[in-house]
Backbone bond lengths (Angstrom), bond angles and torsions (degrees), N, CA, C in turn:
res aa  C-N    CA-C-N  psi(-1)  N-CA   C-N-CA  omega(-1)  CA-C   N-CA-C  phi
1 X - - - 1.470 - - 1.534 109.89 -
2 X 1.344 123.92 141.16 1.463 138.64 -167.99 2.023 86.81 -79.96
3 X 1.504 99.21 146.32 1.555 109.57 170.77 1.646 115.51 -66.82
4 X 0.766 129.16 -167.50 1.317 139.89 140.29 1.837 130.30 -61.12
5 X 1.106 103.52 -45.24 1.156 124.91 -177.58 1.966 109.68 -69.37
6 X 1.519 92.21 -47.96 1.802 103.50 172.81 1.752 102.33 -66.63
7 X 1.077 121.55 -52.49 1.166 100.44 -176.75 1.284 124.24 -66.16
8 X 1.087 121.70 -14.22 1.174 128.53 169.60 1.427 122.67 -69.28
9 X 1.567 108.21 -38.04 1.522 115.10 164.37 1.506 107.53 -61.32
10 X 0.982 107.69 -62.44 1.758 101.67 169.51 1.748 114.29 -35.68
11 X 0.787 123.01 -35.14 1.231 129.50 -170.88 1.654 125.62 -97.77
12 X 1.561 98.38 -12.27 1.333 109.77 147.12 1.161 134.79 -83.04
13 X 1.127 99.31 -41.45 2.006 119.96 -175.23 1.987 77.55 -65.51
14 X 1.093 139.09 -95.25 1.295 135.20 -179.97 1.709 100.21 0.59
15 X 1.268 107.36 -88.45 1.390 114.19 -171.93 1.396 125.99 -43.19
16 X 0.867 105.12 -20.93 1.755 118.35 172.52 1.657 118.12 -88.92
17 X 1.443 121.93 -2.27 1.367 140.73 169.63 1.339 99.25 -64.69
18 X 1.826 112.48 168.58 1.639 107.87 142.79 1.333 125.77 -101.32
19 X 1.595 123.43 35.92 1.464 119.91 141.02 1.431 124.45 -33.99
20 X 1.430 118.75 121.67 1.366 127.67 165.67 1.676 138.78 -89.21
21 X 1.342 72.18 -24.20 1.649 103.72 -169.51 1.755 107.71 -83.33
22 X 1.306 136.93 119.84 0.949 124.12 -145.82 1.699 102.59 -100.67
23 X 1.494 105.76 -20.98 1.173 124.82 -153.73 1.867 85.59 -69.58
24 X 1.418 99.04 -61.91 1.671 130.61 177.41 1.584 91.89 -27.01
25 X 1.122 121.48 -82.01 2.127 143.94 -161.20 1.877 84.63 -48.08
26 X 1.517 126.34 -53.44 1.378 124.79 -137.61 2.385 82.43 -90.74
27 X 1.142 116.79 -44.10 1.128 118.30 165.99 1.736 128.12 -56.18
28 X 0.921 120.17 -43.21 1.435 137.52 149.44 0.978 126.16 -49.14
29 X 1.466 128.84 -30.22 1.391 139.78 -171.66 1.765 85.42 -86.56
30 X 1.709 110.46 -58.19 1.501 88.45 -166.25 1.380 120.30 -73.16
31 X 1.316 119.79 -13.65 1.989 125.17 -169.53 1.745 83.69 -74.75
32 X 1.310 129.61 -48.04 1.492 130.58 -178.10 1.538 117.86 -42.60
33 X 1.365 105.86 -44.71 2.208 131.58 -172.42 1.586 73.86 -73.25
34 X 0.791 138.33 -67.14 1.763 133.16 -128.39 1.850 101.08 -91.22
35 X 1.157 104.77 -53.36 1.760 100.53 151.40 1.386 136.37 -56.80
36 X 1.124 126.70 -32.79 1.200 159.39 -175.18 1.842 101.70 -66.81
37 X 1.225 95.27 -49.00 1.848 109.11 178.96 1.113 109.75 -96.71
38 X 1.270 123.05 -14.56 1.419 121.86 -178.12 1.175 109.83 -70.64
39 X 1.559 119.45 -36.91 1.387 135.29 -143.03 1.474 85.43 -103.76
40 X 1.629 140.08 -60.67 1.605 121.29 153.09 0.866 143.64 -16.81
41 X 1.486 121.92 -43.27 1.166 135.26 -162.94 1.842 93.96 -81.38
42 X 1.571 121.98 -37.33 1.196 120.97 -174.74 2.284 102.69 -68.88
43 X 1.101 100.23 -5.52 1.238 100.94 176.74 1.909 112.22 118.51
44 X 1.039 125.36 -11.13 1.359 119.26 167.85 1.070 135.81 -94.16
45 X 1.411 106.79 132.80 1.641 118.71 170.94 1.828 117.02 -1.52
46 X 1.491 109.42 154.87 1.566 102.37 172.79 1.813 118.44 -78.91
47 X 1.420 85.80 -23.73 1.168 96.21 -179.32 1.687 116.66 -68.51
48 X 1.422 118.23 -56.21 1.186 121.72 154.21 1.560 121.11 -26.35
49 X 1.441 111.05 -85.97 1.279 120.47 175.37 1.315 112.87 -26.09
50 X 1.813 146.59 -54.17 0.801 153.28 -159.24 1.554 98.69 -81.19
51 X 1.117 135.18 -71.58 1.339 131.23 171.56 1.537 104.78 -34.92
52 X 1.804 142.31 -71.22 0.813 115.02 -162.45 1.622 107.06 -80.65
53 X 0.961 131.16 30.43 1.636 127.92 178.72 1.906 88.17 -97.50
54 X 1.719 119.01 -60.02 1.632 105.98 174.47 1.206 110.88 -44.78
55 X 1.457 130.84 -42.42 1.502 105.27 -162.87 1.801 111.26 -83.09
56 X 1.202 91.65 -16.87 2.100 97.91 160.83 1.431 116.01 -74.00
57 X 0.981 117.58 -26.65 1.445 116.03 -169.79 1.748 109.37 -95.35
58 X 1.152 95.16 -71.93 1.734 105.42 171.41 1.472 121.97 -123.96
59 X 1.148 104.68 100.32 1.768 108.68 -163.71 1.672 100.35 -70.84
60 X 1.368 86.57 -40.72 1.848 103.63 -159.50 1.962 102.91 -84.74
61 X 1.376 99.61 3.96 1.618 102.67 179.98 1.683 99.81 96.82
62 X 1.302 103.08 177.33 1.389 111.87 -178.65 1.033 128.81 -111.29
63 X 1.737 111.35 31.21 1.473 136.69 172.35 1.997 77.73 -81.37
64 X 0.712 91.38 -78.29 1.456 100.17 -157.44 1.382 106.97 -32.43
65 X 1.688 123.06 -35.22 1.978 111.23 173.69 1.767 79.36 -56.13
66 X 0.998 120.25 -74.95 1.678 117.57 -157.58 1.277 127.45 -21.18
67 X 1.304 110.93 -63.90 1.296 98.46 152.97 1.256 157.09 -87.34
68 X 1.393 101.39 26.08 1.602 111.76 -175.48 1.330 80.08 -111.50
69 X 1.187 151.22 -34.09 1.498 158.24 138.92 2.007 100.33 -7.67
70 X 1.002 89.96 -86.84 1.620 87.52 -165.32 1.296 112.48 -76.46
71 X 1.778 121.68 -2.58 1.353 113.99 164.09 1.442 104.95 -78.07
72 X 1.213 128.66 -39.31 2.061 126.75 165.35 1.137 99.45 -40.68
73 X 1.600 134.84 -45.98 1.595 110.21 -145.62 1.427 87.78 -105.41
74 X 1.759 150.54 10.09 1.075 163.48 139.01 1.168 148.88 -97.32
75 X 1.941 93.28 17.11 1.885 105.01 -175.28 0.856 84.42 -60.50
76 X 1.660 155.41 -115.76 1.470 153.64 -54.42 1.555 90.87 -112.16
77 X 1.544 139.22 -32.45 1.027 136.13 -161.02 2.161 102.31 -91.64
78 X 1.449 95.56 -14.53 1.317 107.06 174.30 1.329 135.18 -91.42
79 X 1.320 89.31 -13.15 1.745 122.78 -171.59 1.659 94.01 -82.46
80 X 1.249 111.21 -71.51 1.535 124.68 170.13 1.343 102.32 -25.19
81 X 1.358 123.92 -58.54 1.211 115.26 -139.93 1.882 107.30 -95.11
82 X 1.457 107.59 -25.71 1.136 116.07 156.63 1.839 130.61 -66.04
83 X 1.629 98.41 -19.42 1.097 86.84 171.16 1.721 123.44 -97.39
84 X 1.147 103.70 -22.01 1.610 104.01 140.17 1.352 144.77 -38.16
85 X 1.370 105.78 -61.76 1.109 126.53 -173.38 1.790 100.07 -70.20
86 X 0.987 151.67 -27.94 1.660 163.26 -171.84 1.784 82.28 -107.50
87 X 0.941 143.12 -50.94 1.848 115.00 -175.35 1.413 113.33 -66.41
88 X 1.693 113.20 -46.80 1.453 104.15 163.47 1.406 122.96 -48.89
89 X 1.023 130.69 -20.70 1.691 138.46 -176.93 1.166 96.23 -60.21
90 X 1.803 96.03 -75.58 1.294 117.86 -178.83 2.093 115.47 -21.52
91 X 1.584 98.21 -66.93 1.204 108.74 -158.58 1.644 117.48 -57.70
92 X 1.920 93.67 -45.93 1.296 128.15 -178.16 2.365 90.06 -56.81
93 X 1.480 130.35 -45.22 0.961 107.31 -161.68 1.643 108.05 -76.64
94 X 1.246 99.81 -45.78 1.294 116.82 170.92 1.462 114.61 -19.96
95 X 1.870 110.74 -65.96 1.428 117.58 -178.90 1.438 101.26 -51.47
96 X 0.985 126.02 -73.76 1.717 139.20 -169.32 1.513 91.16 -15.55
97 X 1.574 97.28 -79.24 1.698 100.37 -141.09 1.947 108.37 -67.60
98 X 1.515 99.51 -18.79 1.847 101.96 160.92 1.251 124.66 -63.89
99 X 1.476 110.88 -61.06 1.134 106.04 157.76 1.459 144.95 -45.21
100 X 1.832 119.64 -21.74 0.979 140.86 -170.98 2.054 90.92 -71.71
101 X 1.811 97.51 -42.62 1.134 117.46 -153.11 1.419 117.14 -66.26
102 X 1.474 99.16 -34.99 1.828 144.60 -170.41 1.877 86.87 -56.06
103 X 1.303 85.44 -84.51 1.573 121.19 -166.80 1.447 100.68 -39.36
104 X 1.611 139.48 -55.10 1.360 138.20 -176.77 1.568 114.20 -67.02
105 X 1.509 122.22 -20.99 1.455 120.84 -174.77 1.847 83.10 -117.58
106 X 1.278 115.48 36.02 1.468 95.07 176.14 1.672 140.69 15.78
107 X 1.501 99.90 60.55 1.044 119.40 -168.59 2.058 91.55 -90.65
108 X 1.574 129.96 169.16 1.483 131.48 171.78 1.596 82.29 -78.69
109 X 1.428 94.71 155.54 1.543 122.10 164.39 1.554 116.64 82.34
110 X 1.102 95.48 -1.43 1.415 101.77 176.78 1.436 132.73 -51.03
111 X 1.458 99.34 -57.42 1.474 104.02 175.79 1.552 110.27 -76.60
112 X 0.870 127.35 -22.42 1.592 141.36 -179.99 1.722 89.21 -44.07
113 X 1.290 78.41 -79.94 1.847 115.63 -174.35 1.747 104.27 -23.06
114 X 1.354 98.12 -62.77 1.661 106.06 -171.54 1.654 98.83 -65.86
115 X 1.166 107.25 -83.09 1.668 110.74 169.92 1.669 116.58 16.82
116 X 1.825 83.74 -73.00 1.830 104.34 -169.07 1.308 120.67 -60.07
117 X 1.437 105.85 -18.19 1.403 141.09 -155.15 1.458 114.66 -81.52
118 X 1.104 88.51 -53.75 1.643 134.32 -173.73 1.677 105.56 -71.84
119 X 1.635 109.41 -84.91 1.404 93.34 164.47 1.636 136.84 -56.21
120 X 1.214 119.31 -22.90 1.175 112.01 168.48 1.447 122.37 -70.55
121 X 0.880 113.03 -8.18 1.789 119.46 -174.45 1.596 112.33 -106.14
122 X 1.566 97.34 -22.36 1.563 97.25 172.28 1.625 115.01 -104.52
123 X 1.592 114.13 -10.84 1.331 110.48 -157.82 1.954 91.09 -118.37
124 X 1.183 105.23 -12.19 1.376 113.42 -174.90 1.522 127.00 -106.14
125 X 1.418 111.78 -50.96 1.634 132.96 -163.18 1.592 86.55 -98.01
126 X 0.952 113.62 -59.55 1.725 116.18 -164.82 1.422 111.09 -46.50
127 X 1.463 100.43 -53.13 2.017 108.75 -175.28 1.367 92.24 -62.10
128 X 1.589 127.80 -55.59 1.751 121.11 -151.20 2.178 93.65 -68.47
129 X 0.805 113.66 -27.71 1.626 129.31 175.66 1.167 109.08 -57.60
130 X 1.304 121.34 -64.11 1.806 128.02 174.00 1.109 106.46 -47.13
131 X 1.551 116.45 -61.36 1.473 119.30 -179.86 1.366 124.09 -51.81
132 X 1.730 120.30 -38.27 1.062 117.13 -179.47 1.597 109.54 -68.13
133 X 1.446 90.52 -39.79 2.433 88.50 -167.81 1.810 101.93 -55.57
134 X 1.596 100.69 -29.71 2.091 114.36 -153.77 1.673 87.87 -70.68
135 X 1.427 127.21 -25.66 1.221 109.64 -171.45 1.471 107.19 -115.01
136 X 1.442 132.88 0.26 1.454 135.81 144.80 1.656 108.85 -53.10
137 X 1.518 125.31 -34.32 1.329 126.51 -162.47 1.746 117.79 -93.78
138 X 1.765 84.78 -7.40 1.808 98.72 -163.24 1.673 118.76 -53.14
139 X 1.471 110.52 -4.61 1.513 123.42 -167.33 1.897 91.52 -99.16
140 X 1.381 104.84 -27.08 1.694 104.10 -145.33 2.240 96.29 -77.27
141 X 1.009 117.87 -147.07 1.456 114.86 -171.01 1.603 98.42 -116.71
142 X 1.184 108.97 160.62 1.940 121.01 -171.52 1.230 106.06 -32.06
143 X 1.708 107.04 -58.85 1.599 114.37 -155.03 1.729 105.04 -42.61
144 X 1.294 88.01 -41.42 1.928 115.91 -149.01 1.812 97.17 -52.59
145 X 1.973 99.49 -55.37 0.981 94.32 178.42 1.929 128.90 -98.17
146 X 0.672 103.46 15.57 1.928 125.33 156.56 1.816 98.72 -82.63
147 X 1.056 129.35 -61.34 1.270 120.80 -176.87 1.593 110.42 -43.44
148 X 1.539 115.00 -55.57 1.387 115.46 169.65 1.277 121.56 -41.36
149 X 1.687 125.38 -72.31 0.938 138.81 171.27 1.706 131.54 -13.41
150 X 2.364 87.90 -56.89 1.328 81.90 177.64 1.119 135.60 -89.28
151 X 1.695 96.08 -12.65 1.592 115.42 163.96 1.448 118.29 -32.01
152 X 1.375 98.35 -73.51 1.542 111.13 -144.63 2.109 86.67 -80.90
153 X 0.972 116.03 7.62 1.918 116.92 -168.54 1.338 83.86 -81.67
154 X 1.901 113.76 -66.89 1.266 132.42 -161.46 1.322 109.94 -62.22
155 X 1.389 144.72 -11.62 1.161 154.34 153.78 1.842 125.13 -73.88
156 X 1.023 91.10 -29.12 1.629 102.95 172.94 1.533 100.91 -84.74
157 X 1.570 122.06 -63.51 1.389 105.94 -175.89 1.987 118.69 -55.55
158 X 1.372 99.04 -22.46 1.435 101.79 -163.51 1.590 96.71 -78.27
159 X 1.406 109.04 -25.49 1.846 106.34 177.90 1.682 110.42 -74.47
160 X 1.396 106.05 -30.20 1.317 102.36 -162.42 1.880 95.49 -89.95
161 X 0.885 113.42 -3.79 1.449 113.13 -178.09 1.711 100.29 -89.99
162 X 1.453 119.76 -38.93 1.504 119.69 176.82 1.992 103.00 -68.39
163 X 1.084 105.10 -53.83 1.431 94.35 161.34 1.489 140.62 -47.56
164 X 1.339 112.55 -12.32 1.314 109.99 172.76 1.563 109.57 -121.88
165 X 0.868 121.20 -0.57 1.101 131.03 145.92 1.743 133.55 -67.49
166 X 1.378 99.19 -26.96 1.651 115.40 156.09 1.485 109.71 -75.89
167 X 1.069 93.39 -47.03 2.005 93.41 -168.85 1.234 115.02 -88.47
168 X 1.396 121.24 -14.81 2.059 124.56 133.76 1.630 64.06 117.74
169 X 0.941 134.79 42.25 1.641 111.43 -176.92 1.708 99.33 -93.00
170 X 1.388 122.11 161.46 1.290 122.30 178.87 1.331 119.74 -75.46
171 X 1.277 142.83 137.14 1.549 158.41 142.85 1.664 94.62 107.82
172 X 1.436 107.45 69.06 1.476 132.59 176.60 1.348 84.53 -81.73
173 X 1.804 116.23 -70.30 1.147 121.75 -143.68 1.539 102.17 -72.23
174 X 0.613 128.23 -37.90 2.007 136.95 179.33 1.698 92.05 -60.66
175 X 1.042 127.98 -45.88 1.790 110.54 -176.31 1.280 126.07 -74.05
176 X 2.149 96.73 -22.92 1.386 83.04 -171.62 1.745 95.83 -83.63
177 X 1.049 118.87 -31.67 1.493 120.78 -162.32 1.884 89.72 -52.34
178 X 1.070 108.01 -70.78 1.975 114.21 -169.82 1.738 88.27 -65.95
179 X 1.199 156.84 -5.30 1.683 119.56 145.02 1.675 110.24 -82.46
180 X 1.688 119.17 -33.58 1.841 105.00 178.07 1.553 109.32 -76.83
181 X 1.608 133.57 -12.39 1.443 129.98 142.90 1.336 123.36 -26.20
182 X 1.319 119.78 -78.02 1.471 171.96 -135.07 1.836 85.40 -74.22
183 X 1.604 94.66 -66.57 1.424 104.72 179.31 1.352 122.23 -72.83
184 X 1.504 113.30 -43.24 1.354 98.84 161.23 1.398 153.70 -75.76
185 X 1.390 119.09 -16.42 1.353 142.79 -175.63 1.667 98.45 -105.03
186 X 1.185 127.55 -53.31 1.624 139.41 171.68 1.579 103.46 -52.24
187 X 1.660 105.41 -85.44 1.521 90.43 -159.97 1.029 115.81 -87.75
188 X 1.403 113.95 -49.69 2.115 100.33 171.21 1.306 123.12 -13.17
189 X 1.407 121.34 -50.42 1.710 116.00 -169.79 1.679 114.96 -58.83
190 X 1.364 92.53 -36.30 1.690 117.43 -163.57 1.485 87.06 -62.68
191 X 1.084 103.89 -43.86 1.949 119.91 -162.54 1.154 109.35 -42.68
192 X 1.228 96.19 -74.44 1.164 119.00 -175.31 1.616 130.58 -59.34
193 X 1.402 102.82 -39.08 1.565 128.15 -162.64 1.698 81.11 -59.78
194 X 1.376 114.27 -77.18 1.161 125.62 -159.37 1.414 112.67 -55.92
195 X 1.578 146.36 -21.31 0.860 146.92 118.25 1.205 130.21 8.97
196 X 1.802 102.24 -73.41 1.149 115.17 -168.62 1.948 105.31 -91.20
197 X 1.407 116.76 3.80 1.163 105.86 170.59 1.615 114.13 -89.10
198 X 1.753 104.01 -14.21 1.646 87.75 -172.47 1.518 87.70 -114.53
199 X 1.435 121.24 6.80 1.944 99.82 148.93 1.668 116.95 -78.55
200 X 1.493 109.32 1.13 1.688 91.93 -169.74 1.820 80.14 -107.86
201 X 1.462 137.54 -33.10 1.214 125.02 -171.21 1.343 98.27 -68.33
């Protein structure tokens, strides 16, 4: 049987996580006691036991119960929203490449077609996209999610700058320059950096 004092270490190391959920920390604490003794009872140290009970329980840390935590208490509202968010893609690619299609055999509606196509996929699918990857990453470290951020920024200005540049509209050239900036000085570093941190790990 675990002391008083051990469970309590258990129950600090818990508390010192970013679990929010209290129910989650107070449940965890006991699946932790009950592994924890299980693994004694086979004959090892507490210390042992407790180490291999984290790497049974949460290998990847306890970001990861967290968010598999609030993706349970938000499948169905996530489900919705992914399946939206992938039909506009869908629809938004669809237009593009007809319109792309329209427009080369000079067929009417063409440019319409691409246009609609075009902004909806950059002004619509792209943002709900950022948002979706920015909050898959919300457990991961700054870089991880700044890399997203500036990614998917520098891609929106660089679409909306090719779009106005079709539609002759003014300050084409100012968007595209500040989205291939954006991308080059912004995300490249991130790109790369991180790259080169899990070729040297």
């Amino acid at each position: 049987m675990l002391s008083d004092e051990q469970v309590e270490q258990i129950r600090a190391d818990i508390e010192r996580s970013s679990l929010s959920f209290q129910l989650v920390k107070d449940d965890l604490l006991d699946h932790f006691c009950c592994v924890v003794e299980d693994r004694m009872e086979q004959g090892l140290s507490s210390e042992d036991a407790y180490y291999l009970a984290w790497k049974q329980i949460c290998p990847n840390g306890l970001d990861e119960i967290q968010e598999e935590t609030v993706y349970l208490l938000n499948a169905s509202k996530i489900i919705v929203m992914k399946k939206v968010m992938y039909s506009i893609g869908l629809i938004a690619s669809v237009c593009l490449s007809i319109g792309w299609l329209f427009t080369l055999l000079r067929l009417p509606g063409g440019v319409n077609l691409f246009n609609y196509g075009f902004l909806g996929f950059t002004m619509i699918f792209l943002p709900m996209f950022a948002l979706d990857r920015y909050k898959a990453s919300v457990g991961k470290v700054l870089s991880e999610r700044l890399k997203i951020i500036i990614g998917f920024a520098s891609a929106i200005i660089t679409g909306l700058s090719l779009l106005f540049k079709m539609m002759h509209w003014p300050g084409a050239a100012a968007l595209l320059v500040a989205g291939v900036g954006i991308f080059s000085v912004g995300f490249l570093p991130f790109l790369f950096f991180g790259m080169y941190k899990k070729a040297i790990d």
